[in-house]
C-alpha positions in Angstrom: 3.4 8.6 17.4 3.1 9.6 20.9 4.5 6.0 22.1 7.3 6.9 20.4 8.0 10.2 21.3 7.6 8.8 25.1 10.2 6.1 24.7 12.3 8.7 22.8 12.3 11.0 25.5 13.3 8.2 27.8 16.4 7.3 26.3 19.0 8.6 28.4 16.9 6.8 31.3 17.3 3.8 29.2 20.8 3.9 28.4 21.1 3.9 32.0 19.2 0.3 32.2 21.4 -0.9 29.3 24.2 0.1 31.1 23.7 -1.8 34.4 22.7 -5.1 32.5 26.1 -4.9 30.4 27.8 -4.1 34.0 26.4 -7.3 35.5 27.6 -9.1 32.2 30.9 -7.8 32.3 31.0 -8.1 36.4 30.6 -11.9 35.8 33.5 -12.7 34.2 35.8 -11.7 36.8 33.2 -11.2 40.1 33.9 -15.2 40.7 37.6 -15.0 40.7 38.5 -13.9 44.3 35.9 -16.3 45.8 37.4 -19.3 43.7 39.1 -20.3 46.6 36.0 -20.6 49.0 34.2 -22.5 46.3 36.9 -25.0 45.9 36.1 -25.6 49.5 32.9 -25.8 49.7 32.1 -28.0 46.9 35.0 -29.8 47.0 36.6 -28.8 43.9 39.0 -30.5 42.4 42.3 -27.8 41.3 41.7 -29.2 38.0 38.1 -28.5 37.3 38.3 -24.8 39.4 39.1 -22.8 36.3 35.8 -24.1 34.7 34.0 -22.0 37.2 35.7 -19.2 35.2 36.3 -20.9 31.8 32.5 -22.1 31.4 30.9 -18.6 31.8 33.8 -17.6 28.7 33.0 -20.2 26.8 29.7 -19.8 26.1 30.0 -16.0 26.4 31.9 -16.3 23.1 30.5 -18.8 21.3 27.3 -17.2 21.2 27.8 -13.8 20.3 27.1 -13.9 16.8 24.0 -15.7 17.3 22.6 -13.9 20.2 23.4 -10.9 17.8 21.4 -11.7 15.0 18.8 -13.2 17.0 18.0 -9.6 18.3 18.1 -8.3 14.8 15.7 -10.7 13.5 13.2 -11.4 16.4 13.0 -8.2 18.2 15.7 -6.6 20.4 13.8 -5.5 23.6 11.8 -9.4 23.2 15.7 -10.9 23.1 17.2 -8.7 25.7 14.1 -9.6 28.1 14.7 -13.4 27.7 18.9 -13.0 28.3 18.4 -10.9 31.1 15.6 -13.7 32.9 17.8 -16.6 31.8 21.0 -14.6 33.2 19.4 -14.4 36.7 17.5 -18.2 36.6 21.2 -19.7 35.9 23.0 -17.3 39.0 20.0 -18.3 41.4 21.0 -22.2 40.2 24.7 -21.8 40.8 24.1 -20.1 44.6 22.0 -23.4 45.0 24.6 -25.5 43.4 25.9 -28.2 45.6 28.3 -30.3 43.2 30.8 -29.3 40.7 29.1 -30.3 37.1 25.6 -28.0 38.4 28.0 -25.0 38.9 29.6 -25.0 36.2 26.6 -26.2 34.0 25.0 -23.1 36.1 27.6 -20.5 34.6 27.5 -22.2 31.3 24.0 -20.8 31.1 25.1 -17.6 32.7 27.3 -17.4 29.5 24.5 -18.0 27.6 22.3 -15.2 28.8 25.0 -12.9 28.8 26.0 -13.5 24.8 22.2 -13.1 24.3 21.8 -9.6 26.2 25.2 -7.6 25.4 24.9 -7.5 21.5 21.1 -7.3 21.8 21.6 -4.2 24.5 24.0 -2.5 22.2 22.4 -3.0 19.3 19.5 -1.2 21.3 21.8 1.7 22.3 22.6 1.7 18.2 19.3 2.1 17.3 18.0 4.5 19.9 20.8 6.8 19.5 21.7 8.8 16.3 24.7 8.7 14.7 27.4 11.3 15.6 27.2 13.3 18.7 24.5 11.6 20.7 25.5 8.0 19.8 29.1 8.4 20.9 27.8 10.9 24.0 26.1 7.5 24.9 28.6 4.9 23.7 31.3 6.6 26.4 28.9 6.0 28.7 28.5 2.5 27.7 32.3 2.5 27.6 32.9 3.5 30.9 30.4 0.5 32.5 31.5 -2.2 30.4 35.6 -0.8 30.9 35.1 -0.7 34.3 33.3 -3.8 35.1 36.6 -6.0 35.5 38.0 -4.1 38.0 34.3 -3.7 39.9 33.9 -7.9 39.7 37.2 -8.2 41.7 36.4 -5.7 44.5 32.8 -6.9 44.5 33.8 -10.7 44.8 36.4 -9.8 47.4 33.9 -7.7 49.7 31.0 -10.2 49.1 32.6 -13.3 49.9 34.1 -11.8 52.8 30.9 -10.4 54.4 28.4 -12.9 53.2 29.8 -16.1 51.2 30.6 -17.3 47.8 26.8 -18.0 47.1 26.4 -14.0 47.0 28.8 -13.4 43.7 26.1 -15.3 42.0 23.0 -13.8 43.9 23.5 -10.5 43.3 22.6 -10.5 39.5 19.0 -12.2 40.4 17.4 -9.3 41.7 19.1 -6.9 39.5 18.4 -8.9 36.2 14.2 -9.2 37.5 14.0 -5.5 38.0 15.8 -4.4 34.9 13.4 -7.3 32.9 10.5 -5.8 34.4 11.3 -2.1 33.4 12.9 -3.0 30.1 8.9 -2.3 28.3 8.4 1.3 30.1 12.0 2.5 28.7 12.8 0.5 25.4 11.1 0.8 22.3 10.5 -2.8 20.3 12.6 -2.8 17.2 13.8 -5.3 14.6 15.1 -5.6 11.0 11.9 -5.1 9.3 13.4 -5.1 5.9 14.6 -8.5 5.6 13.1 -12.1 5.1 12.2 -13.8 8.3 13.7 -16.9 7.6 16.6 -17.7 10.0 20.2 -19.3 9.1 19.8 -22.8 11.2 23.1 -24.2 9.5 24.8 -21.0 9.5 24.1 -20.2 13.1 24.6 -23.6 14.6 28.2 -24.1 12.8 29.3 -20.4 14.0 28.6 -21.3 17.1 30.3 -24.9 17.3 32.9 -22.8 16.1 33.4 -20.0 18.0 32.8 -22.7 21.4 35.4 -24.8 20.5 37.9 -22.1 19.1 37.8 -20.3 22.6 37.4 -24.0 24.7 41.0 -24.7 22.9 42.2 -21.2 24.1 41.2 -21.2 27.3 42.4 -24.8 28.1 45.3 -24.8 25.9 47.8 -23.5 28.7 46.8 -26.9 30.6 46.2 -28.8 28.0 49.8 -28.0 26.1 50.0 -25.7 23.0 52.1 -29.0 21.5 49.2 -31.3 22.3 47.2 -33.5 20.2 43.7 -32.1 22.2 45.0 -28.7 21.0 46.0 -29.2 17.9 43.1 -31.0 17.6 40.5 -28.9 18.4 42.2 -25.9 16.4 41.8 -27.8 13.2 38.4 -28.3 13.9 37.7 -25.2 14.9 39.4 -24.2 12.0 37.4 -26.3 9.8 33.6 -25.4 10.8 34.7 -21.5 10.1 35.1 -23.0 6.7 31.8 -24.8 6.1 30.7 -21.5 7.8 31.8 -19.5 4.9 30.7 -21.8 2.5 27.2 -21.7 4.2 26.7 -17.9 4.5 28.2 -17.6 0.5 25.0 -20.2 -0.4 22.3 -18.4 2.2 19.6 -16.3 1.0 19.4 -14.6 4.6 22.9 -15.7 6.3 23.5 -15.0 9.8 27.1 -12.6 9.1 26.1 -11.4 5.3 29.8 -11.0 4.5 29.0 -7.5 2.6 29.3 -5.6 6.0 33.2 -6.7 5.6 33.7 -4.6 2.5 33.2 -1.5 5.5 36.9 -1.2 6.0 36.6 1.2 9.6 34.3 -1.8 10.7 36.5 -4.9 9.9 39.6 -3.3 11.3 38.2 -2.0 14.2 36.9 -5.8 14.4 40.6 -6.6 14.1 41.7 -4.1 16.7 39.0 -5.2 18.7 41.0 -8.9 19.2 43.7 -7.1 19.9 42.7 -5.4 22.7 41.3 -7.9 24.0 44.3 -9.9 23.7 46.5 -7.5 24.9 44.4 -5.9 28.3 42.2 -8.4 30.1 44.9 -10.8 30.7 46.6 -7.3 31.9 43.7 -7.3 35.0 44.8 -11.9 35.6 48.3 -10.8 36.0 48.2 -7.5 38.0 46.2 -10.0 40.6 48.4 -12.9 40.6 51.3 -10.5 41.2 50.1 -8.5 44.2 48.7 -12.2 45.8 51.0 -14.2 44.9 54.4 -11.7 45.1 53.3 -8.9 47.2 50.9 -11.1 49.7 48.0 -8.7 49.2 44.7 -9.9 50.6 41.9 -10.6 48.4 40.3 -7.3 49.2 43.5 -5.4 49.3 43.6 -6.5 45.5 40.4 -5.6 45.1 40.8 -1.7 46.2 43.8 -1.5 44.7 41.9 -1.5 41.5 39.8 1.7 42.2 42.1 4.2 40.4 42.0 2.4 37.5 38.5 1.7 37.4 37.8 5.7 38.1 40.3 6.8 35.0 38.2 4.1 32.5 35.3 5.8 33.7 36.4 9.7 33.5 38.4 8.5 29.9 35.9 6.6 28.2 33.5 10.3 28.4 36.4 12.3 27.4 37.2 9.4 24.5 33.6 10.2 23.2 34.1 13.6 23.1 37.4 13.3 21.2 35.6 10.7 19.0 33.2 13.7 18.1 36.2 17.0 17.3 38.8 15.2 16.3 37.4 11.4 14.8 37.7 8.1 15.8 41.3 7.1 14.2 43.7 9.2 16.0 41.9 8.7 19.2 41.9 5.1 18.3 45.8 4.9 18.1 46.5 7.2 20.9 44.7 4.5 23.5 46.6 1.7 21.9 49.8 3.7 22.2 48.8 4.3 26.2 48.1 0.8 26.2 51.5 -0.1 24.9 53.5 2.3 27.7 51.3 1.0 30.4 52.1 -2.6 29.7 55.8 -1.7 28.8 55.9 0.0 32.1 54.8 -3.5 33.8 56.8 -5.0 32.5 59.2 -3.7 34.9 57.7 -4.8 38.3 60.2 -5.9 41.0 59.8 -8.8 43.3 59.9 -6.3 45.9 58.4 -3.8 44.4 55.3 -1.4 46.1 52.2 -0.3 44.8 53.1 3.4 44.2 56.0 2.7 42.8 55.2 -0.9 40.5 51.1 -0.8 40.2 49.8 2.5 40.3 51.8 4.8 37.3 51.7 1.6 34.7 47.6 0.9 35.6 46.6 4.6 34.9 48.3 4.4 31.6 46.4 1.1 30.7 43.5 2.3 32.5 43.4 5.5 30.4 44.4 3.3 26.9 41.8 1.3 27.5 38.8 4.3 28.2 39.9 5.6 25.3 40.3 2.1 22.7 37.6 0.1 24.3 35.1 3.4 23.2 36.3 4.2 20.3 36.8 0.5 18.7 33.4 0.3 19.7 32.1 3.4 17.8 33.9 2.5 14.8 32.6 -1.0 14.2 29.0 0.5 14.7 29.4 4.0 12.8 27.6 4.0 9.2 26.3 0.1 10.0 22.5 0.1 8.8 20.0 -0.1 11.7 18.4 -3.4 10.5 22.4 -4.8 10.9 23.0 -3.3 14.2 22.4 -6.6 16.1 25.1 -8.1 13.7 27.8 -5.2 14.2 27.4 -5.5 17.8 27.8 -9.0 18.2 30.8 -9.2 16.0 32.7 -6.6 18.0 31.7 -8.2 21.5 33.1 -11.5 19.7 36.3 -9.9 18.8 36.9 -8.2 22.3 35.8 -11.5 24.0 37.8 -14.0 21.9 40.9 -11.6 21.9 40.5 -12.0 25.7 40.9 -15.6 25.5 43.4 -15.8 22.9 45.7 -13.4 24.8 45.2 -15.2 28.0 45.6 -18.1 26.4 49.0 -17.1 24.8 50.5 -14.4 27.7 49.4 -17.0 30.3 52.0 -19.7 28.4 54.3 -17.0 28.2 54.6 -16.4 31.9 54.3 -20.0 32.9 57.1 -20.9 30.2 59.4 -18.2 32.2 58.8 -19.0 35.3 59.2 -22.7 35.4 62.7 -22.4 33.4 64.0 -20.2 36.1 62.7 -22.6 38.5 64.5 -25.6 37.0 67.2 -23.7 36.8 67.4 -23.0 40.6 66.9 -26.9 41.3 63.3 -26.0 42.3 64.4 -23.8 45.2 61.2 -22.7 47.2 62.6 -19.1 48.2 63.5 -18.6 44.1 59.9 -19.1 43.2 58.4 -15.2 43.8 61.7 -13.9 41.6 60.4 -17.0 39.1 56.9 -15.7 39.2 57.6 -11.9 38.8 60.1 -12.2 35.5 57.1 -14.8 34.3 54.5 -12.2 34.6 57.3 -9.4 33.4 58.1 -11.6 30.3 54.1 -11.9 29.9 53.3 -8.0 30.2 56.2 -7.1 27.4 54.6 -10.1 25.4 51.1 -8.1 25.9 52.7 -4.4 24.9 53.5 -6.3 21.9 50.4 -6.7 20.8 49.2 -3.5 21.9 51.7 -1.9 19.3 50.6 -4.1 16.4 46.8 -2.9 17.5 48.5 0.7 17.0 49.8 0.1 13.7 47.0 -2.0 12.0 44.6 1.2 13.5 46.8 3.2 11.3 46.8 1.3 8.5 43.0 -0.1 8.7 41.0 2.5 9.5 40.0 5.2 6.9 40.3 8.5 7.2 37.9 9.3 4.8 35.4 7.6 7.7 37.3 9.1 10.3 36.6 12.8 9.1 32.9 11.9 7.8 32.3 10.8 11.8 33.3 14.5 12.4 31.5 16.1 9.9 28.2 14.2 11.2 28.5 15.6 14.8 29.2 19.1 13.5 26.1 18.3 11.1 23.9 17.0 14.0 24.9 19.9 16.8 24.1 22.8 14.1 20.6 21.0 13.8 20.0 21.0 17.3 21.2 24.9 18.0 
C-alpha cells in the first residue's frame, strides 16, 4: 500500500520520463533528415537507397504498433517499456558504428522496432497512472506538446548536430538518454498489466497484423518511386489488403485476439481513430514540404530551416496545454473540429507560397495556424481514443491511435508527395526542361500538394462532426467537473 502511494505521488515526475522517451521517438523520425546528405557521403549511399535511412525507421514504427501495444497490456507495461527503450538505444549505438548501407538501415529498422514497442506501452502507462478527466487530460497536453513538437525539434537537432559534431551524433544522442530513462523507469513507474484476461497470446493474430501493417506502409512510403500505376504497388496493396482479411477472420475465431473488435462499437474511439489518419495524412507531410521549399526555393541552410521551425514548435507546446484545458470546460468534440479547421487555414494559407516569397510573409502566418491546429487535434484525438477505454485495454487504445497517426503520416506523404511531383514535372515538360523554370516548377508542386493536404484536413473536420458523440463529449465534461469537486 505504501509502494503504491510512493509511485502515486511520483507521477507527475514520471510523466516527465514518459515524456522524454516519446520525444526521442518522435525526434527520430525526422532528426536524420538534414544529415541525409552527409551520410550519403560517407557511406557512399546510393540516391536510391537514401530514403531508406528515413523509410526503414517508418516502416517498422508502423507495423508494430498494434503488437507492441498489446504486448504491454499483456506482459507488463513498465517490463515492455524497459526492453523498447534498451533496444532503442543498442540499435542507435549500431547505426553511429555503421559503416555500410544494409547495417544502417538494418540499424534504424530496429530503431523502429523499439520505438513501436515503447510509445503505446508509454502511453498506455500515462492511461493507467492518470484518472480520467481533469488529471488525464492535464497530463495528456503535456504528452501532446512533446510528441507535437518533436518534428520540428528532430530538424533543428539534426541540423545543429551534424554541423558541430557529425552525422554519427543524430544516432548517439538517444543512447545515453534511453540508459538513463531505463534505469529510472523502476523508481517512477508502477508495474501494471491486464490482470483480468487469459494469458494466452494471439501468435496468428499478431504476426498477420503486423505483415500487414509493414507492407501496407512499405507500399506507401515507396509508392511515389515505385509508381502508384505499378505492378509492385498494386501488388503489395492487394496483399496488404488481403492479410487485414485473414486478420479479421483470425481475431472473429480468437479466444484472446490481439484488437478484440468490441472496442470498435466505442464510436468517440473509432472516429477519433479515423481522424487520427487524417491528421496524420494531412500535417506531417506539412513539416517534408515546408523544408523542401525554404532549401530547395528559398536556399535556406540546413540550420536556417531548422530555426525557422521554433515558432511553430513553441505554439504546439503553449496549444497542446491550453487544448487540455479546453478538452476539460468545453469537451473534446468542438475542440476537436476547431484544430482541424486551423489546420485547414494553415494549409490553405500555404498553399499560396511564392517562388520568391519570404519567411514573414510565406512561412511564418500559415505555420502558426497549423502549429496551433495541430496542439489542439494532435491532444485532443488522443484523449478521445483513450477516454472511457478500460485499463486492462489501454495498451490496445494506445497502439491503435499511434497506428492511425503514424500510417496517416505515410499515406499522406505517400499521396501529397505524388501530388507535388505530378505538378512539378508537367510544368517542367512543359518549359522543354528549362533549368531556370524549375524553382516556379517546384513551388506550384508543393502549392498544389498543400491545397491537396487542406483537403483532407476538412474532411478530418467534418467526419469529427459527424463521428464523435456528443453524448461522450459532454460525459468527458461532466467527469472533470466530477473529479475537481472531489478534490476541493
Amino acid at each position: 500500500m505504501t509502494e503504491a502511494r510512493d509511485f502515486r505521488e511520483r507521477r507527475w515526475l514520471a510523466l516527465g520520463l514518459l515524456c522524454v522517451a516519446q520525444f526521442v521517438v518522435v525526434l527520430d523520425a525526422a532528426i536524420v533528415n538534414v544529415a541525409l546528405p552527409s551520410i550519403g557521403e560517407a557511406l557512399d549511399f546510393s540516391q536510391e537507397n537514401l530514403s531508406w535511412v528515413v523509410n526503414a525507421y517508418v516502416l517498422t514504427f508502423g507495423g508494430f504498433l498494434l503488437l507492441g501495444g498489446r504486448m504491454a497490456d499483456l506482459l507488463g507495461r513498465r517490463r515492455v517499456f524497459i526492453f523498447g527503450l534498451v533496444l532503442f538505444a543498442l540499435a542507435s549505438l549500431a547505426g553511429g558504428f555503421a559503416e555500410s548501407e544494409a547495417m544502417l538501415i538494418g540499424a534504424r529498422a530496429v530503431q523502429g522496432l523499439g520505438a513501436a514497442i515503447v510509445s503505446p506501452a508509454a502511453l498506455s502507462i500515462v492511461t493507467t497512472t492518470f484518472r480520467d478527466g481533469a488529471e488525464r487530460n492535464k497530463a495528456l497536453g503535456v504528452w501532446g506538446a512533446v510528441a507535437g513538437s518533436g518534428g520540428a525539434a528532430g530538424v533543428l537537432l539534426g541540423g545543429v548536430l551534424t554541423d558541430t559534431l557529425g552525422w554519427e551524433w543524430v544516432l548517439w544522442v538517444n543512447v545515453p538518454i534511453g540508459v538513463i530513462a531505463a534505469l529510472i523507469t523502476p523508481r517512477l513507474v508502477a508495474e501494471s498489466r491486464s490482470e483480468s484476461e487469459t494469458r494466452s497470446f494471439d501468435v496468428a493474430g499478431a504476426v498477420t497484423v503486423t505483415a500487414a501493417l509493414s507492407i501496407l506502409v512499405y507500399a506507401l512510403v515507396d509508392a511515389t518511386d515505385a509508381g502508384w500505376g505499378s505492378a509492385q504497388t498494386i501488388g503489395l496493396l492487394a496483399v496488404a489488403a488481403a492479410l487485414i482479411v485473414v486478420f479479421v477472420v483470425i481475431e472473429l475465431r480468437s479466444a484472446a485476439p490481439v484488437v478484440p473488435f468490441r472496442i470498435f462499437r466505442m464510436r468517440t474511439l473509432t472516429g477519433a481513430n479515423v481522424v487520427g489518419i487524417l491528421i496524420g495524412a494531412s500535417l506531417f507531410s506539412m513539416f517534408f514540404f515546408i523544408s523542401l521549399y525554404m532549401q530547395q526555393v528559398l536556399d535556406y541552410s540546413a540550420i536556417k530551416a531548422g530555426l525557422s521551425y521554433l515558432p511553430l514548435a513553441i505554439t504546439i507546446i503553449l496549444t497542446a496545454g491550453v487544448a487540455s484545458q479546453l478538452v476539460t470546460t468545453v469537451g473534446f468534440k468542438p475542440v476537436l473540429a476547431a484544430g482541424m479547421a486551423f489546420i485547414a487555414a494553415g494549409l490553405i494559407w500555404f498553399g499560396q507560397v511564392s517562388v520568391d516569397g519570404s519567411y514573414l510573409g510565406d512561412i511564418l502566418g500559415p505555420s502558426l495556424l497549423a502549429a496551433i491546429g495541430l496542439g489542439l487535434a494532435f491532444v485532443t484525438s488522443t484523449i478521445a481514443a483513450v477516454s472511457g477505454v478500460e485499463p486492462h485495454e489501454s495498451g490496445l487504445a494506445s497502439g491503435l491511435i499511434n497506428t492511425s497517426q503514424q500510417v496517416g503520416g505515410a499515406l499522406g506523404l505517400a499521396v501529397l508527395a505524388t501530388v507535388a511531383n505530378s505538378r512539378t514535372d508537367d510544368l517542367v515538360a512543359s518549359a522543354g526542361g528549362n533549368p531556370a523554370e524549375l524553382h516556379n516548377a517546384l513551388t506550384e508542386g508543393f502549392q498544389s500538394a498543400f491545397l491537396a493536404g487542406a483537403g483532407i484536413a476538412l474532411l478530418g473536420l467534418v467526419l469529427t462532426l459527424v463521428l464523435i458523440r456528443n453524448a461522450d463529449s459532454r460525459a468527458h465534461v461532466a467527469l472533470g467537473t466530477e473529479a475537481a469537486g472531489e478534490t476541493t
